[in-house]
C-alpha positions in Angstrom: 150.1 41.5 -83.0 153.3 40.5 -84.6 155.4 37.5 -84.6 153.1 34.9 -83.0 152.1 37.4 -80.0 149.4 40.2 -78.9 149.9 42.9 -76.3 147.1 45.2 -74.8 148.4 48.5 -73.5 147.2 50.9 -71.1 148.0 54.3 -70.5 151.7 55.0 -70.6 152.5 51.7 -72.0 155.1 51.1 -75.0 155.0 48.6 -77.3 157.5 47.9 -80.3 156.3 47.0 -83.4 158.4 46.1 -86.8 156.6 47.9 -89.3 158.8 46.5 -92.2 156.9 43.2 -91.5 153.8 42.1 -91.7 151.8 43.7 -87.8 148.2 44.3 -86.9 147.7 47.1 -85.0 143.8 47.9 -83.6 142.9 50.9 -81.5 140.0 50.3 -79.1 136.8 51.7 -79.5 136.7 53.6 -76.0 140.4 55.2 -76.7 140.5 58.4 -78.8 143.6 58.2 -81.9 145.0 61.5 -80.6 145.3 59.9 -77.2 147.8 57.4 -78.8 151.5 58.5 -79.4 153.6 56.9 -82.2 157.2 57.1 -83.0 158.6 55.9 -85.6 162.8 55.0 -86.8 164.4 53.0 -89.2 166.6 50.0 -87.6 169.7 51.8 -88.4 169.0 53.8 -85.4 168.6 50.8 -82.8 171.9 49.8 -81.9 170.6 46.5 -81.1 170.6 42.9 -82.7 167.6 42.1 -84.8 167.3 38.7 -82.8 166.9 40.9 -79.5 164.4 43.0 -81.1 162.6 40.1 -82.7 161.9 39.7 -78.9 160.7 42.5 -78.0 158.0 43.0 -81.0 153.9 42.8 -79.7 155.1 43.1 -75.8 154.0 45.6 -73.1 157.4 47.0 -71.7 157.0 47.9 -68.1 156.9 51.7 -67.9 156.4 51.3 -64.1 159.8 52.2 -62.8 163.4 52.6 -63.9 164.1 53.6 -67.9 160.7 51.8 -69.0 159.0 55.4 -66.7 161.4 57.3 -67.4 160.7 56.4 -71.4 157.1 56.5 -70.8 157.2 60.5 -69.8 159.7 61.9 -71.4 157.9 61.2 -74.8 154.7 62.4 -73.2 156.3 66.0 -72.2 157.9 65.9 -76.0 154.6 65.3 -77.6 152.8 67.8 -75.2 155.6 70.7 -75.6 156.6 69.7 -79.4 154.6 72.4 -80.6 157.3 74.9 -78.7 160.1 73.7 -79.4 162.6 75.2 -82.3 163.8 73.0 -85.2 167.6 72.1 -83.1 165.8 71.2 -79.8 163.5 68.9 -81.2 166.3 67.1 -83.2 168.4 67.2 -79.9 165.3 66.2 -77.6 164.3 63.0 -80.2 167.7 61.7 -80.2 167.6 61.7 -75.9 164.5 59.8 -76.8 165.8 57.6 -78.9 168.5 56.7 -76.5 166.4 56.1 -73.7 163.8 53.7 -75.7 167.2 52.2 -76.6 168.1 51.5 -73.1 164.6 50.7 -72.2 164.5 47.8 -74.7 168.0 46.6 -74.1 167.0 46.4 -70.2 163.9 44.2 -71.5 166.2 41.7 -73.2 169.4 42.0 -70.7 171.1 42.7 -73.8 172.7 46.2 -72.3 176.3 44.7 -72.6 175.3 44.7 -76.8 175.3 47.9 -76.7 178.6 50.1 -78.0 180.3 52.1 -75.3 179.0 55.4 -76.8 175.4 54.3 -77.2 175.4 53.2 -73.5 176.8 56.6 -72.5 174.4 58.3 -75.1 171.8 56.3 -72.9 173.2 57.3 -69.6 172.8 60.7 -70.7 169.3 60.7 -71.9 168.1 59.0 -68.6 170.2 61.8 -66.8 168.3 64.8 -69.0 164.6 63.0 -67.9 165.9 62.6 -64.4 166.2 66.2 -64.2 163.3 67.6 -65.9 161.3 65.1 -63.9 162.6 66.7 -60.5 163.4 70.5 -61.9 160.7 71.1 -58.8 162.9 69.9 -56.6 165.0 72.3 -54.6 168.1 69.8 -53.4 168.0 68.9 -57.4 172.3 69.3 -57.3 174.9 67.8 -59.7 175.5 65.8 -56.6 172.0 64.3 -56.6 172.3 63.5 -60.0 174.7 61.7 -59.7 173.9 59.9 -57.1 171.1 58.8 -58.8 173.1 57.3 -61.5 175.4 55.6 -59.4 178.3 57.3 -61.1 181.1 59.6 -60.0 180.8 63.5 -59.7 183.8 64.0 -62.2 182.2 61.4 -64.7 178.9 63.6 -64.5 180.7 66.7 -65.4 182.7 64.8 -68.0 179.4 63.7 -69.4 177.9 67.4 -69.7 181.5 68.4 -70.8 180.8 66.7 -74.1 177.9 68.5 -74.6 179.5 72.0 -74.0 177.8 72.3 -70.8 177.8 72.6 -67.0 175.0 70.2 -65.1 174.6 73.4 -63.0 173.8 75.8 -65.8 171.7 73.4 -67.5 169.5 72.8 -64.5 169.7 76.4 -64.1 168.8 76.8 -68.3 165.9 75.0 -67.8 164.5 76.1 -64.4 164.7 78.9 -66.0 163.1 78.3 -69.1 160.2 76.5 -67.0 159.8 79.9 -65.2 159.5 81.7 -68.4 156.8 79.3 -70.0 154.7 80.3 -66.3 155.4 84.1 -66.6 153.5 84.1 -70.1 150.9 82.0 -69.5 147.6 83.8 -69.5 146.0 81.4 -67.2 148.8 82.5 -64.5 148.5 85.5 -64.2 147.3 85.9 -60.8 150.2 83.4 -59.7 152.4 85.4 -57.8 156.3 85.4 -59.2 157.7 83.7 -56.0 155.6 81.1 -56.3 156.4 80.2 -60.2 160.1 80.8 -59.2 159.6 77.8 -56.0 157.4 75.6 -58.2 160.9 75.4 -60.6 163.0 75.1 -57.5 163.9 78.3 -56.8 163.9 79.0 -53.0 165.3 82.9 -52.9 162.8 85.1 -54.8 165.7 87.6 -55.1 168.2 85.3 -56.2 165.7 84.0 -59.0 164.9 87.9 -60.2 168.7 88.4 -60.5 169.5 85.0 -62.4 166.4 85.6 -64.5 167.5 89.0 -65.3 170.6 87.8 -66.4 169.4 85.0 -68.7 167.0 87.2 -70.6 167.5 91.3 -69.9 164.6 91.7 -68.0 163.3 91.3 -64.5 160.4 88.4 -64.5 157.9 91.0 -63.3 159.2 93.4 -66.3 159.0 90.0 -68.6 155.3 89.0 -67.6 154.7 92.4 -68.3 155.6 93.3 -71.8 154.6 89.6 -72.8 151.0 90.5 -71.1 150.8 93.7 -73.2 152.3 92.2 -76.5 149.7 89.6 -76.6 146.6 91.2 -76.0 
């Protein structure tokens, strides 16, 4: 509760609170604390005006569709994989957060015109990174799709990814990839055969996976799995 209101959440739910002001915040009895994800940021961060975000304070934002789901799981996959992650891809992954929460709360308050033109393309970008890990599964996942999911131009995608010193090919490609790998030392996979880790990443040609793999990281997936296998045990 803050401000004169009180919101009840659900699963997948997000709710803003200001915690340099006086909030009540109250966990229900049936939902375990680990089962509860907080992220905190100084204002500084939120390129928004403090009368839109007075707005937004003790209110469920929809996490059903659009940026509000897109929000919703990419900070679920963070928290889950976090424990993975080196020291420069968490920074890098909690600023994409960051930007989407920003455009999820400047959606709630129609205030996206507020933001600055390179917020709103640092937003555009951080829905772009969650729309591909979402569909990494997805064999027709193309720079074309992607951008035609964004409503935006194929050179404007590539100008995007540009910035970041990157192709959107190779970074689907990085992290089908990386997926794959994750799969390939999993203990409780190891009966899975390798074709069907490479198709559940959206690789369709076995061959063409072993070769691209082999490239990436020096050894065959089967060899990978292998040494892995043997250095664990």
């Amino acid at each position: 509760a803050q401000d004169g209101r009180s919101a009840d959440f659900d699963a997948g739910n997000l709710v803003l609170y200001d915690t340099s002001r006086p909030y009540l915040a109250e966990l229900a009895s049936d939902i375990p604390a680990g089962q509860m994800l907080v992220l905190r940021f100084p204002h500084s961060l939120l390129p928004l005006p403090a009368r839109d975000l007075r707005r937004l304070t003790a209110v469920r934002l929809p996490c059903d569709q659009g940026v509000g789901a897109l929000s919703s799981q990419f900070l679920l996959q963070l928290a889950r994989h976090m424990d993975e992650l080196s020291p420069s891809d968490t920074a890098r992954l909690s600023t994409l957060a960051l930007d989407l929460l920003t455009t999820a709360l400047a959606n709630a308050v129609d205030a996206d015109s507020a933001l600055a033109p390179h917020a709103r393309q640092r937003a555009l970008m951080a829905q772009i990174h969650a729309f591909i890990a979402e569909h990494l599964g997805d064999p027709h996942l193309t720079p074309a799709a992607v951008a035609a999911a964004h409503h935006i131009s194929m050179r404007y995608l590539h100008k995007l990814f540009h910035h970041e010193g990157r192709t959107v090919a190779g970074w689907i490609r990085e992290r089908r990839l990386d997926q794959c790998r994750r799969d390939l030392s999993d203990p409780r996979l190891t009966t899975r055969p390798i074709s069907a880790i490479a198709a559940r990443w959206g690789f369709t040609s076995p061959a063409h996976f072993s070769q691209t793999f082999r490239t990436a990281y020096g050894l065959s997936p089967r060899q990978f799995r292998r040494q892995y296998a043997t250095a664990h045990t």
